[in-house]
LUMZA-690218 format. One record per residue (C-alpha): z, x, y; residue number from 1; residue in one letter. Coordinates in steps of 0.1 Angstrom, whole numbers, always signed. Each point is the difference from the previous one (the first is absolute). Layout:
! residues N
pt up Z east X north Y nr NUM rest A
...
//
This chain:
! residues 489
pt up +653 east +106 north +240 nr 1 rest X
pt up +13 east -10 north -32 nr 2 rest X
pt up -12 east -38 north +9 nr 3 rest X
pt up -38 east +13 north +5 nr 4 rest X
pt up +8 east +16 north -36 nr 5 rest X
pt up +14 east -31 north -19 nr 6 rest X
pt up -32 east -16 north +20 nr 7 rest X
pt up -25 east +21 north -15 nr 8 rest X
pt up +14 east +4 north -37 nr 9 rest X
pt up -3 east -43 north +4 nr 10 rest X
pt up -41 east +2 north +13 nr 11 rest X
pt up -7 east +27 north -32 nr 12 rest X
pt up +20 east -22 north -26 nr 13 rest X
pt up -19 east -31 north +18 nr 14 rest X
pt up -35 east +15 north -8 nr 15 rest X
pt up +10 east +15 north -29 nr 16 rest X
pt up +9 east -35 north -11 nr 17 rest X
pt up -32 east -20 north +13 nr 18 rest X
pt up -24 east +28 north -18 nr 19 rest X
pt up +20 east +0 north -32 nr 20 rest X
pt up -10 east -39 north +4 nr 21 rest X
pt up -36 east +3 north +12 nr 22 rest X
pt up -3 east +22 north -30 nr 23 rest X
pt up +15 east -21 north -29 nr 24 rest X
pt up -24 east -26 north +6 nr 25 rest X
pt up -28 east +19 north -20 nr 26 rest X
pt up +27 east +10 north -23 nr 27 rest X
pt up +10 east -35 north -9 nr 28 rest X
pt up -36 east -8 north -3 nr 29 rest X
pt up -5 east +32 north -21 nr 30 rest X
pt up +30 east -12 north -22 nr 31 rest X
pt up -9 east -37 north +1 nr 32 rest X
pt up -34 east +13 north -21 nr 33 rest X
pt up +21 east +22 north -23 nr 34 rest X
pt up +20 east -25 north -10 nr 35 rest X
pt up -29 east -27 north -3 nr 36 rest X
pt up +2 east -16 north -34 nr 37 rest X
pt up -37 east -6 north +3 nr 38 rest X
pt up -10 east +35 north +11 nr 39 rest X
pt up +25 east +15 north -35 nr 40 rest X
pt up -31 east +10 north -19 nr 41 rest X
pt up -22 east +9 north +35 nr 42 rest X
pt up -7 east +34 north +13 nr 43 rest X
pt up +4 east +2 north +34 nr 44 rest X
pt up +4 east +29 north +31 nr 45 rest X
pt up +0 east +2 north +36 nr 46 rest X
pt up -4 east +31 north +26 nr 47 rest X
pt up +3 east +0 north +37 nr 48 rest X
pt up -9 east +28 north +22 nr 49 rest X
pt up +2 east +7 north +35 nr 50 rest X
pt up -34 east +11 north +12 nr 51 rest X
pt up +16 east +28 north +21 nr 52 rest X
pt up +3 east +25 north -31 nr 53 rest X
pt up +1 east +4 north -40 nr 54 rest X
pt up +40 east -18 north -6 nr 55 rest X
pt up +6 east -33 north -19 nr 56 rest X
pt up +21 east -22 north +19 nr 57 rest X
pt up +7 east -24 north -31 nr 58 rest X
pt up -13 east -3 north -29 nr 59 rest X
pt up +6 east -15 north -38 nr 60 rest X
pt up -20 east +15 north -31 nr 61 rest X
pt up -23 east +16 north +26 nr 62 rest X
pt up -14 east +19 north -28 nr 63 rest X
pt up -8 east -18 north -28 nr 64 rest X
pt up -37 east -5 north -4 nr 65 rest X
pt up -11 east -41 north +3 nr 66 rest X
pt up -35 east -16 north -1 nr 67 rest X
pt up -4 east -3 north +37 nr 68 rest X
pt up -30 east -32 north -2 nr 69 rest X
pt up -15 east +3 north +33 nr 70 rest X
pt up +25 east +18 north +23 nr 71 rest X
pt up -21 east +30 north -17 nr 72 rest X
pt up -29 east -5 north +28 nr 73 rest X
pt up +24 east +15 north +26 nr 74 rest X
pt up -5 east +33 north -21 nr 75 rest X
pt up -43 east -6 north -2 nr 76 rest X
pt up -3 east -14 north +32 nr 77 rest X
pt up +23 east +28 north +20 nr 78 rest X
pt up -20 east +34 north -25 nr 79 rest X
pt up -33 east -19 north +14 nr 80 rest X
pt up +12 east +1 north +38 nr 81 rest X
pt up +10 east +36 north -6 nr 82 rest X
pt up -29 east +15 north -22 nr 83 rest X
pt up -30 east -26 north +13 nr 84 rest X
pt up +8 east -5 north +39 nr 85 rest X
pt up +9 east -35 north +20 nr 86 rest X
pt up -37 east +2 north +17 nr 87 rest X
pt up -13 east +7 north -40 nr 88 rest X
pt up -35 east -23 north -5 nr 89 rest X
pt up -17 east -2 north -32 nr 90 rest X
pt up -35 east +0 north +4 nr 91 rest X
pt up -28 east -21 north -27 nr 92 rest X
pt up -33 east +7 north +3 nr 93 rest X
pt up -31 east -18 north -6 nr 94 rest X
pt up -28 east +24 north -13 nr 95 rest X
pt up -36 east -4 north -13 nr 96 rest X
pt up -21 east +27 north -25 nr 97 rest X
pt up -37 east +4 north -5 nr 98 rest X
pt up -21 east -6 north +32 nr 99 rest X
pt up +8 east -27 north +35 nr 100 rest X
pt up -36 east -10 north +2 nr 101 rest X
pt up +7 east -13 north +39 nr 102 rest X
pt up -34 east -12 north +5 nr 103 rest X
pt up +7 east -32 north -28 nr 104 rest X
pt up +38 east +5 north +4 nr 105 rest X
pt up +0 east +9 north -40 nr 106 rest X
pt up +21 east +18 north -18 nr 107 rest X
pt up -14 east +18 north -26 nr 108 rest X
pt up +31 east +4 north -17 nr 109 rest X
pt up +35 east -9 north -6 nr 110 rest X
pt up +27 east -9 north +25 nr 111 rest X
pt up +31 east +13 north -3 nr 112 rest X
pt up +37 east -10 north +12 nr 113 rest X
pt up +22 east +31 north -5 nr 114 rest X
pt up +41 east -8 north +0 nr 115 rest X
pt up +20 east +17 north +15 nr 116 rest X
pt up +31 east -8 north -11 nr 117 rest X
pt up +5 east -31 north +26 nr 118 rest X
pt up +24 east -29 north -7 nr 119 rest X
pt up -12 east -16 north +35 nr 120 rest X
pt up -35 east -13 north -9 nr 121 rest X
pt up +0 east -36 north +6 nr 122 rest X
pt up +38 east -4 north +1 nr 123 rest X
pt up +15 east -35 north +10 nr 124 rest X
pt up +24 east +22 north +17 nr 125 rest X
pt up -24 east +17 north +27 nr 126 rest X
pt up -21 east -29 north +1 nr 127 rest X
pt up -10 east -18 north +35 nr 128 rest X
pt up +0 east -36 north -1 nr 129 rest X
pt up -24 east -2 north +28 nr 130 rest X
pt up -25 east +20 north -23 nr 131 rest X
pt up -12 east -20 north -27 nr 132 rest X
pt up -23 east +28 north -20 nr 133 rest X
pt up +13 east +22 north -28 nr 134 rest X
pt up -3 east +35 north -2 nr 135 rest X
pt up -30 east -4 north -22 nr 136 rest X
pt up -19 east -19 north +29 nr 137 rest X
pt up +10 east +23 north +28 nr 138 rest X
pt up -17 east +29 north -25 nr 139 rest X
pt up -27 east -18 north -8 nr 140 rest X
pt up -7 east -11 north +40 nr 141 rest X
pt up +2 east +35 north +8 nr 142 rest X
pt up -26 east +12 north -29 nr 143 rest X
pt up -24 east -25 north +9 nr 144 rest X
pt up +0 east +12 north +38 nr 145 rest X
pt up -10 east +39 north -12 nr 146 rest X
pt up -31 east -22 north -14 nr 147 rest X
pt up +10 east -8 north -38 nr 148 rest X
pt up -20 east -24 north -15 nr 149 rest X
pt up -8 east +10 north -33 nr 150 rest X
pt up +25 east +18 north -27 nr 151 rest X
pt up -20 east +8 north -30 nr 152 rest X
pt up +30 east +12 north -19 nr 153 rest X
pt up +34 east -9 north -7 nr 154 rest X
pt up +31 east -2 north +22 nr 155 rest X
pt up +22 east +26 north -19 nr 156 rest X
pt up +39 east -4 north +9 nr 157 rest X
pt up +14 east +35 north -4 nr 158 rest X
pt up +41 east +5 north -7 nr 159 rest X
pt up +1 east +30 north -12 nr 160 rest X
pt up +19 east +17 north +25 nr 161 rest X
pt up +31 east -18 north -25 nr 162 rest X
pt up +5 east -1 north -39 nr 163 rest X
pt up -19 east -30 north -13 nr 164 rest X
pt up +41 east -11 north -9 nr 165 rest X
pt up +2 east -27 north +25 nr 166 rest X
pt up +37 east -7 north -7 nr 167 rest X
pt up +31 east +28 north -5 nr 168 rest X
pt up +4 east +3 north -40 nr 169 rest X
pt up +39 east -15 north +3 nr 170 rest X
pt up -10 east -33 north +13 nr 171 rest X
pt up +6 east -29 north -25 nr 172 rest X
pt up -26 east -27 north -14 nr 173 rest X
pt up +19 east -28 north +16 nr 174 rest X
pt up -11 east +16 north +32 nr 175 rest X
pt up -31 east +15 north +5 nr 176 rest X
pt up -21 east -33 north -1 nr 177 rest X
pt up +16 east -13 north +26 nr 178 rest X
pt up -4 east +9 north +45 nr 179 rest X
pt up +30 east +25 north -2 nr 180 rest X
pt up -17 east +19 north -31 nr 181 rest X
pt up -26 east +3 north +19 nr 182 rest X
pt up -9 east +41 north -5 nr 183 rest X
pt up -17 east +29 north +23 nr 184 rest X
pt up -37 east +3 north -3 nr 185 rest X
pt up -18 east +28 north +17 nr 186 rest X
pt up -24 east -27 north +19 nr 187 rest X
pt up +30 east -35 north +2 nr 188 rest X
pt up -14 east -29 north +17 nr 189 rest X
pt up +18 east -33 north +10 nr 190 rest X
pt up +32 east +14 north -10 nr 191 rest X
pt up -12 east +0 north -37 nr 192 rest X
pt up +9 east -39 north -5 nr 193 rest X
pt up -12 east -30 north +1 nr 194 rest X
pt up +15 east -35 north +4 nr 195 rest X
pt up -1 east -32 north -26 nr 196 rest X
pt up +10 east -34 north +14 nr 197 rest X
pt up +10 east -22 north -25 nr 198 rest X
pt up +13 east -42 north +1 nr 199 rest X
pt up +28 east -12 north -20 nr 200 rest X
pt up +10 east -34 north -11 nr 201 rest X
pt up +31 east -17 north -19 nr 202 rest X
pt up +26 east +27 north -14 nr 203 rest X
pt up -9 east +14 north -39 nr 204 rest X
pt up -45 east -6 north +12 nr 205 rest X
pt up -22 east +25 north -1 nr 206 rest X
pt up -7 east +17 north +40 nr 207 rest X
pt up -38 east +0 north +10 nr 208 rest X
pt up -17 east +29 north +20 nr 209 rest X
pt up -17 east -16 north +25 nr 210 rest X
pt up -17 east +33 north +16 nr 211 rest X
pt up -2 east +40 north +0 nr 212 rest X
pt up +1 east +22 north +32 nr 213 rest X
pt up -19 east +20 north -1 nr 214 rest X
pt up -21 east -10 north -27 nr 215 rest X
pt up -1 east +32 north -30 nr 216 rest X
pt up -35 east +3 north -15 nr 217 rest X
pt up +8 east -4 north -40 nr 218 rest X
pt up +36 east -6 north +4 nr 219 rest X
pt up +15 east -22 north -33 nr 220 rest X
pt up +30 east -22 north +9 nr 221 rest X
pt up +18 east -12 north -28 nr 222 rest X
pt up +22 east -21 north +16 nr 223 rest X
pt up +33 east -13 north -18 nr 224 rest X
pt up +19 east -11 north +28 nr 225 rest X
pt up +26 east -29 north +5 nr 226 rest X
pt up +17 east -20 north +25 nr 227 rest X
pt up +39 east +7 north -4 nr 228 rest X
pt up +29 east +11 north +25 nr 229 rest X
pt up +1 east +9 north +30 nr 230 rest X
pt up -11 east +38 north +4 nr 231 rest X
pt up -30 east +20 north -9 nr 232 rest X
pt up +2 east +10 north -28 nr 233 rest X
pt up -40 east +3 north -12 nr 234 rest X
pt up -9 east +38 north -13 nr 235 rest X
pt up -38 east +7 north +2 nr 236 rest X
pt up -5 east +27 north -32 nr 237 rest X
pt up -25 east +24 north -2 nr 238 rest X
pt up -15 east +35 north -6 nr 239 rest X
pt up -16 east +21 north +27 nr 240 rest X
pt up -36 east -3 north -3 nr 241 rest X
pt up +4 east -27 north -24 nr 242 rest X
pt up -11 east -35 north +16 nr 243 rest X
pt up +15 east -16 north -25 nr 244 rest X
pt up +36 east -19 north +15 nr 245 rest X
pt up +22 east -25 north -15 nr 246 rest X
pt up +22 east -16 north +22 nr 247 rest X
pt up +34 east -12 north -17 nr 248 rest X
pt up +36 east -13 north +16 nr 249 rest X
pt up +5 east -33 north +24 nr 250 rest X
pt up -3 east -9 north +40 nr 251 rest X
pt up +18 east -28 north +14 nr 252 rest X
pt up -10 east -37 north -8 nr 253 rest X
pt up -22 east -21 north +25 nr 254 rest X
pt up -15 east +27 north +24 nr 255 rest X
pt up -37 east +7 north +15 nr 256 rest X
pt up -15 east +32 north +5 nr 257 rest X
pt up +26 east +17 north -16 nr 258 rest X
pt up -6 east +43 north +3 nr 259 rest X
pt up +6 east +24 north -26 nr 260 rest X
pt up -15 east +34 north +4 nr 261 rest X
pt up -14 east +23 north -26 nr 262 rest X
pt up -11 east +40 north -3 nr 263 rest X
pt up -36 east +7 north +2 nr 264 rest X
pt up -18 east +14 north -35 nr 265 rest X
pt up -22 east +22 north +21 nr 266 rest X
pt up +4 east +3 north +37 nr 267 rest X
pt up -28 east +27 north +3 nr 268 rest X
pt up -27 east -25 north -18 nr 269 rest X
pt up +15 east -29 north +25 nr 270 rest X
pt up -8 east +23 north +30 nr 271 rest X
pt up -37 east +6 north -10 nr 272 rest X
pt up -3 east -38 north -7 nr 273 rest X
pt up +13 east -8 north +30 nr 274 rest X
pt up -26 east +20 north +20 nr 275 rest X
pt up -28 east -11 north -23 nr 276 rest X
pt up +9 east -36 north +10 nr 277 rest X
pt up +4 east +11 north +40 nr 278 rest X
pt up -31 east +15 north -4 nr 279 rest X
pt up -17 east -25 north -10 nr 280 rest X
pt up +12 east -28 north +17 nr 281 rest X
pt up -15 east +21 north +33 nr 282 rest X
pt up -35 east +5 north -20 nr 283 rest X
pt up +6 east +34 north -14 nr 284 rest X
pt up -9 east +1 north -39 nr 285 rest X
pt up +15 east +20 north -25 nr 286 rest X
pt up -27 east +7 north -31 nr 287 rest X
pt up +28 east +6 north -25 nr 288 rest X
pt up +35 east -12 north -9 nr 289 rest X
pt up +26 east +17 north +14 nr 290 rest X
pt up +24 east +24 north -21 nr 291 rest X
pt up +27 east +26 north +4 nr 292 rest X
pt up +0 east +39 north -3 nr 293 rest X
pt up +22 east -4 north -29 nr 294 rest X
pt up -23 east -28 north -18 nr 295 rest X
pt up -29 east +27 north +2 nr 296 rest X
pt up +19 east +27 north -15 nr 297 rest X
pt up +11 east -20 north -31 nr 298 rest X
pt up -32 east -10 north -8 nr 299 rest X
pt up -16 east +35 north +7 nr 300 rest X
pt up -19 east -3 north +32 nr 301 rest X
pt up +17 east +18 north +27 nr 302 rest X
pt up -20 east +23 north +17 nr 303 rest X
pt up +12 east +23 north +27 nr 304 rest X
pt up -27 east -7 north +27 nr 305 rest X
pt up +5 east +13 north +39 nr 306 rest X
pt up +7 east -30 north +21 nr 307 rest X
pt up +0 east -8 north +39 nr 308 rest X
pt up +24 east -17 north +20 nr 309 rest X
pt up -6 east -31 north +19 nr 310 rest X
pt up +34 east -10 north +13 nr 311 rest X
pt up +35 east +10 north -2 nr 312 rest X
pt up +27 east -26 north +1 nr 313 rest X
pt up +35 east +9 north +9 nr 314 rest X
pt up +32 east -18 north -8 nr 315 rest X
pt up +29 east -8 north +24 nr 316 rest X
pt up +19 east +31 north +6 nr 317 rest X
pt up +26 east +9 north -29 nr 318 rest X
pt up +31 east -11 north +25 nr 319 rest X
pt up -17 east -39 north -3 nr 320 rest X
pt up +3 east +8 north -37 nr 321 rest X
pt up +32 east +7 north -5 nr 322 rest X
pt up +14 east -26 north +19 nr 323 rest X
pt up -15 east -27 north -21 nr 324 rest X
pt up +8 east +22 north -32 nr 325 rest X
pt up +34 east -1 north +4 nr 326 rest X
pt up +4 east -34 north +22 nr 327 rest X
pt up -17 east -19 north -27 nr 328 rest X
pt up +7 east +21 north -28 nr 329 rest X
pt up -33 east +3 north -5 nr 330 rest X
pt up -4 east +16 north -39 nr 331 rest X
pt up -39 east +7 north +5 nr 332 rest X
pt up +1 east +18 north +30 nr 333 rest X
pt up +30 east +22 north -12 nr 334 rest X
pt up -20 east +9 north -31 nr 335 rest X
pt up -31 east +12 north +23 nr 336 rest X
pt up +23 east +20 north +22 nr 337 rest X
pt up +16 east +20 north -32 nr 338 rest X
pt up -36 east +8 north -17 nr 339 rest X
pt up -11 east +9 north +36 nr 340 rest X
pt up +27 east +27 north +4 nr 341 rest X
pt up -15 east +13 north -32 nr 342 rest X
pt up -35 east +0 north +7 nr 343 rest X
pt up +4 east +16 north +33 nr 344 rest X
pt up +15 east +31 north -18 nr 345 rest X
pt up -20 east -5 north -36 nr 346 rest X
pt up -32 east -18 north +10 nr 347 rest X
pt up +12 east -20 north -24 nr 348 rest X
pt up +21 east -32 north +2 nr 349 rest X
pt up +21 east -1 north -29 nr 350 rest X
pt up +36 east -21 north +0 nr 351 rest X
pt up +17 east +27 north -20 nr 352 rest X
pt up -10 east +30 north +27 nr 353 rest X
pt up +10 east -27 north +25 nr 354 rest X
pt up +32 east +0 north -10 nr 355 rest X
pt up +6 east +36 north -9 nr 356 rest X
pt up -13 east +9 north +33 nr 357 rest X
pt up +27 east -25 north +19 nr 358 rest X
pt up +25 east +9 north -22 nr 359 rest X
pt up -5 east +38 north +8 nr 360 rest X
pt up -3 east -9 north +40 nr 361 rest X
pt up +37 east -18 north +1 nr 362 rest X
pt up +16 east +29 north -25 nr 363 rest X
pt up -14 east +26 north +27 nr 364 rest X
pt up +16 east -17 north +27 nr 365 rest X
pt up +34 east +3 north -13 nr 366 rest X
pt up +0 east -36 north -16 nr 367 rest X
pt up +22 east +0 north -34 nr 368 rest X
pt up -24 east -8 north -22 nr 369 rest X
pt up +22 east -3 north -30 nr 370 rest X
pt up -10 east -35 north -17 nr 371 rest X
pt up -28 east -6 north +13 nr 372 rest X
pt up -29 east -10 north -20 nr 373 rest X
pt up -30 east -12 north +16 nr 374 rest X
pt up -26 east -17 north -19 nr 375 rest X
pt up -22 east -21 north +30 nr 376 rest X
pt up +2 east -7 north +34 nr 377 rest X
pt up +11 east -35 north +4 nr 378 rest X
pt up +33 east +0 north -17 nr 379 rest X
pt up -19 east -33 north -25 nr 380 rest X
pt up +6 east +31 north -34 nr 381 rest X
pt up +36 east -7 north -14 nr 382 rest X
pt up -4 east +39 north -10 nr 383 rest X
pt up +10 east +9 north +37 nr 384 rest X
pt up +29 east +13 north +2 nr 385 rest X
pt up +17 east +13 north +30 nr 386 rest X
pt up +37 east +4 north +16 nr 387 rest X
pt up +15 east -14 north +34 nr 388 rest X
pt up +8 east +32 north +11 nr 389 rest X
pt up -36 east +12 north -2 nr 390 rest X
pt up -13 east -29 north +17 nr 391 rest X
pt up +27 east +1 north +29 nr 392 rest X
pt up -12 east +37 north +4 nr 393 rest X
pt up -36 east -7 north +2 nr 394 rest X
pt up +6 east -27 north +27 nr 395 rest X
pt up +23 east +21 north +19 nr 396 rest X
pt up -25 east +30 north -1 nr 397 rest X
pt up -27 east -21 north +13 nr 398 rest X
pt up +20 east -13 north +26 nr 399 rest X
pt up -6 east +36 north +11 nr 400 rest X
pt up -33 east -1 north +1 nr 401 rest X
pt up -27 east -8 north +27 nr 402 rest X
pt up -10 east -28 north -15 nr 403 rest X
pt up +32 east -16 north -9 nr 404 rest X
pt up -12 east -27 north +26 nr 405 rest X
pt up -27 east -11 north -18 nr 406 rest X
pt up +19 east -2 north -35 nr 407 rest X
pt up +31 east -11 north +14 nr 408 rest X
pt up -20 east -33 north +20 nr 409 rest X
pt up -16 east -5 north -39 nr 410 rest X
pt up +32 east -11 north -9 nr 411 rest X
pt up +7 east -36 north -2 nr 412 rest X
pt up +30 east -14 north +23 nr 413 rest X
pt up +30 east -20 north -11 nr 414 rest X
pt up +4 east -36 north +13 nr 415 rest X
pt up -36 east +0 north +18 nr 416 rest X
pt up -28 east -18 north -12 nr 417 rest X
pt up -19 east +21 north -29 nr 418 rest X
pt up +11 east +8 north -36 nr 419 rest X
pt up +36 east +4 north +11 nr 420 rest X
pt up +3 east -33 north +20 nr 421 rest X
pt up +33 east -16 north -12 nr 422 rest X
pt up +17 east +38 north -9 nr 423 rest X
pt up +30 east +7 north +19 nr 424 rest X
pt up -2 east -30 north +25 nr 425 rest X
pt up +27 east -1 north +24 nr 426 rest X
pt up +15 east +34 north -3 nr 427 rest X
pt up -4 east +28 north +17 nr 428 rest X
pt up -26 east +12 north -24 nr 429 rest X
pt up -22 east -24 north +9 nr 430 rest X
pt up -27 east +16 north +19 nr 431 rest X
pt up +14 east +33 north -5 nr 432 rest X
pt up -2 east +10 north -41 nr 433 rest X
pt up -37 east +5 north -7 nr 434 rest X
pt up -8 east +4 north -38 nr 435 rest X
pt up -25 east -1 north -26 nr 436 rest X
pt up +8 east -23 north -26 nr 437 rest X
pt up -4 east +7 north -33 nr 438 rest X
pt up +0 east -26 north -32 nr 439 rest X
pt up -12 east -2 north -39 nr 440 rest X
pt up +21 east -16 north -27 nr 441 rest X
pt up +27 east +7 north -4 nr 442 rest X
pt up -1 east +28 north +32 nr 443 rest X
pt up +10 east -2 north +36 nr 444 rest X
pt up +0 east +25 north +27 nr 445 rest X
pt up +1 east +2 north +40 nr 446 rest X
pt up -6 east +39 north +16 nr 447 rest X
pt up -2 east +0 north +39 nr 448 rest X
pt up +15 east +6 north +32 nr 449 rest X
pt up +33 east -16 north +16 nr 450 rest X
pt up +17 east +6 north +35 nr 451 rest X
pt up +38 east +4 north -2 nr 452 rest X
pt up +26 east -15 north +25 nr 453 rest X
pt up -1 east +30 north +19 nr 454 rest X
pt up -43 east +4 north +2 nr 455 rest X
pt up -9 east +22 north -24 nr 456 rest X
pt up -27 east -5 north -25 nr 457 rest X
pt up +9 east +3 north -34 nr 458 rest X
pt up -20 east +3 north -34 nr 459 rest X
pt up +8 east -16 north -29 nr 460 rest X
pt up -10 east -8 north -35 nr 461 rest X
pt up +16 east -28 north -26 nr 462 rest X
pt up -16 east -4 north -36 nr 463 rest X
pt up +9 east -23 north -28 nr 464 rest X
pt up -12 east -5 north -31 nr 465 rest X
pt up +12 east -23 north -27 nr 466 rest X
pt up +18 east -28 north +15 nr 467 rest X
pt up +12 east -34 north -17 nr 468 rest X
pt up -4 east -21 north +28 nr 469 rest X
pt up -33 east -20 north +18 nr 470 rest X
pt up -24 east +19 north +19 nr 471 rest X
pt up +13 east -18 north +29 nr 472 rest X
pt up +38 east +8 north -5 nr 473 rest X
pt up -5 east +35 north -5 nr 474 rest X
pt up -19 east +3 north +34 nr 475 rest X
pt up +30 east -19 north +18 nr 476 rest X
pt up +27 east +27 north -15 nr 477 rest X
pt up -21 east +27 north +15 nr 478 rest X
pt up -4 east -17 north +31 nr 479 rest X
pt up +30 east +1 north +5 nr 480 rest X
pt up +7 east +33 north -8 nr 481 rest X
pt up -26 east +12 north +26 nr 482 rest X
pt up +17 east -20 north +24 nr 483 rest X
pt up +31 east +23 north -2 nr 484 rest X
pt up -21 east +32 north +4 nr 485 rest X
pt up +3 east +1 north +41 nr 486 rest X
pt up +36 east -2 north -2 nr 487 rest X
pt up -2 east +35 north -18 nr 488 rest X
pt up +17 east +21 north +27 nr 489 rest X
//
């Protein structure tokens, strides 16, 4: 009897021991960052949660509000899922005023293509490469077989279902001209970019654009570009609705068809030319140039005419969305998601309803809303601010959800092929920690999902802002961090 004792007293001191090890892992990793001498002057935290219910299971500074960069689309991405719907479409329609004269195929009036709010239009990232026609074509194909031939009037493009503010009011100069400041119009088309290919030569010469996809009617390239180094590091600047862009930084030496991306000025006034040129290139003629809804009110000539639909087109459902919002980190389509929310409840989308609305949605769920300021969707504004602990709460309350599939698959996975490829190779994260990545200067975060030793899915949330140390450096310290997170219990 007293053997079995002595036995047993042994086993609990035995597992006692192996969990007080299991669990100093993430607190020598904890302390390792602490006592960083290039993280002194950073501002860092970390929460992890079990999914099971509202408890911290470790945590360092987990209140202190950080800029969260792009770890902030879990918040967007998991309010749309919950106030939107995973089989959510938007729907554009193409409309027509006046009289449908179907006898000579004329339209005695203007044609119309009303936004609704869509990010999808012509995306790279639902296109089939089997199908070689645009968006524009497929439209323009299906006006001509209702018997179009004739449009006496314009092709209006009409956004207002958003602000005319394409971009959030936070976002910095040294951003918006470029593909990731790329903002939310009510009618987006081609993911509100466009592409410049450029040649460069010996190191310190000047870099040649050699074409422009797709081409921009009356865009101005000023183009100051060198060849130097071995990153990217050209910035396209511009205004929106201002075609004017000067091009400034360096791209490596000696390269062909070198890409660099750029914002749109006008992605409504794009859409309209786009069909004017389908349209035509089937035989269809347009009378007058094509314009936008808000063109026509500056210069006085709106009218409010009744109109008649021809053909609805419907995005992929909002599930397809999301995944490529926060797989990507795709800025633009968070953007359209958070002046969506606020149209559907204002009939209006406006960025700072957007945000009111989501902060509002989280607070009523129980989310500790304490430091947190929301100024866009994307997590691109360095005036987000936001704490671990809310972000672990909001992934563990979605976890919760029906759709926690769906937003839990949008994650990208550690260690597999995808924007987390060499993160957390050969541990047992790898192919188990899921997280959206987030990173501006200066700021790094990772908020996602891990499975313990034991099975069970935890939550979890790291921010830093401030560090000394490379980019690069700062992302291997958190790695491993994260890679201690499983040994939790």
């Amino acid at each position: 009897m007293i053997f079995k004792y002595i036995f047993t007293i042994l086993i609990l001191l035995q597992i006692t021991f192996l969990n007080s090890q299991t669990i100093s892992k993430l607190d020598i990793e904890i302390e390792k960052i602490k006592n960083d001498p290039e993280l002194k002057s950073a501002s860092w935290s970390i929460c992890i949660m079990p999914i099971e219910k509202d408890t911290i299971l470790a945590e360092y500074n987990s209140s202190i509000s950080l800029i969260p960069a792009s770890t902030l689309k879990i918040v967007t991405t998991g309010a749309s899922l919950l106030l939107l719907g995973s089989d959510f479409k938007f729907e554009t329609r193409l409309q027509y005023d006046g009289i449908f004269d179907t006898s000579s195929g004329t339209i005695k009036g203007n044609l119309y293509i009303i936004g609704g709010g869509d990010p999808s239009i012509d995306s790279e990232y639902f296109a089939n490469k089997n199908d070689s026609l645009s968006t524009s074509d497929k439209w323009a194909r299906i006006l001509q077989k209702k018997g179009i031939k004739t449009i006496e009037g314009s092709i209006i493009a009409d956004a207002s279902i958003f602000e005319n503010n394409l971009i959030p009011s936070q976002w910095i100069w040294a951003d918006i001209g470029n593909y990731f400041g790329a903002g939310a119009s009510g009618l987006s088309y081609h993911d509100n970019k466009y592409s410049l290919y450029m040649k460069s030569g010996a190191i310190g010469s000047k870099v040649e654009i050699t074409k422009k996809i797709p081409e921009i009617k009356g865009l101005e390239l000023i183009n100051n570009v060198t060849s130097n180094g071995e990153d990217d590091n050209a910035f396209i600047y511009g205004a929106p609705y201002s075609f004017y862009r000067e091009i400034q930084g360096t791209i490596p030496a000696h390269k062909n068809n070198y890409e660099i991306e750029g914002s749109m000025p006008d992605p409504a006034l794009f859409c309209a030319q786009s069909l004017e040129h389908s349209l035509n290139k089937i035989g269809i003629k347009c009378k007058k140039e094509s314009t936008t809804n808000r063109i026509l009110k500056e210069e006085a000539k709106i009218q409010i005419i009744k109109k008649y639909n021809l053909h609805t087109h419907y995005s992929p459902p909002l599930k397809e969305i999301i995944y490529w919002t926060n797989y990507k980190s795709n800025n633009m389509y968070a953007e359209h998601l958070l002046k969506y929310i606020a149209y559907k409840k204002n009939g209006i989308g406006k960025e700072n309803l957007g945000t009111e609305m989501v902060t509002k949605l989280w607070g009523d769920k129980g989310v500790d809303i304490n430091g947190f300021f929301m100024t866009d969707g994307s997590g691109l504004s360095r005036s987000n601010g936001i704490t671990t602990k809310t972000e672990a709460q909001i992934l563990r309350l979605m976890a919760n959800e029906r759709d926690f599939k769906i937003y839990y698959e949008s994650f990208p996975i550690a260690g597999l092929p995808g924007p987390l490829d060499n993160f957390c190779e050969g541990t047992f994260a790898q192919d188990n920690l899921r997280a959206k990545s987030g990173y501006i200067e200066r700021v790094r975060g990772y908020a996602g999902y891990i499975k313990s030793k034991k099975g069970k899915l935890l939550c979890f949330s790291f921010l830093i802002n401030n560090y000394d140390c490379t980019p690069e450096k700062m992302k291997k310290k958190i790695e491993k961090l994260l890679i201690a997170i499983p040994y939790i219990e």
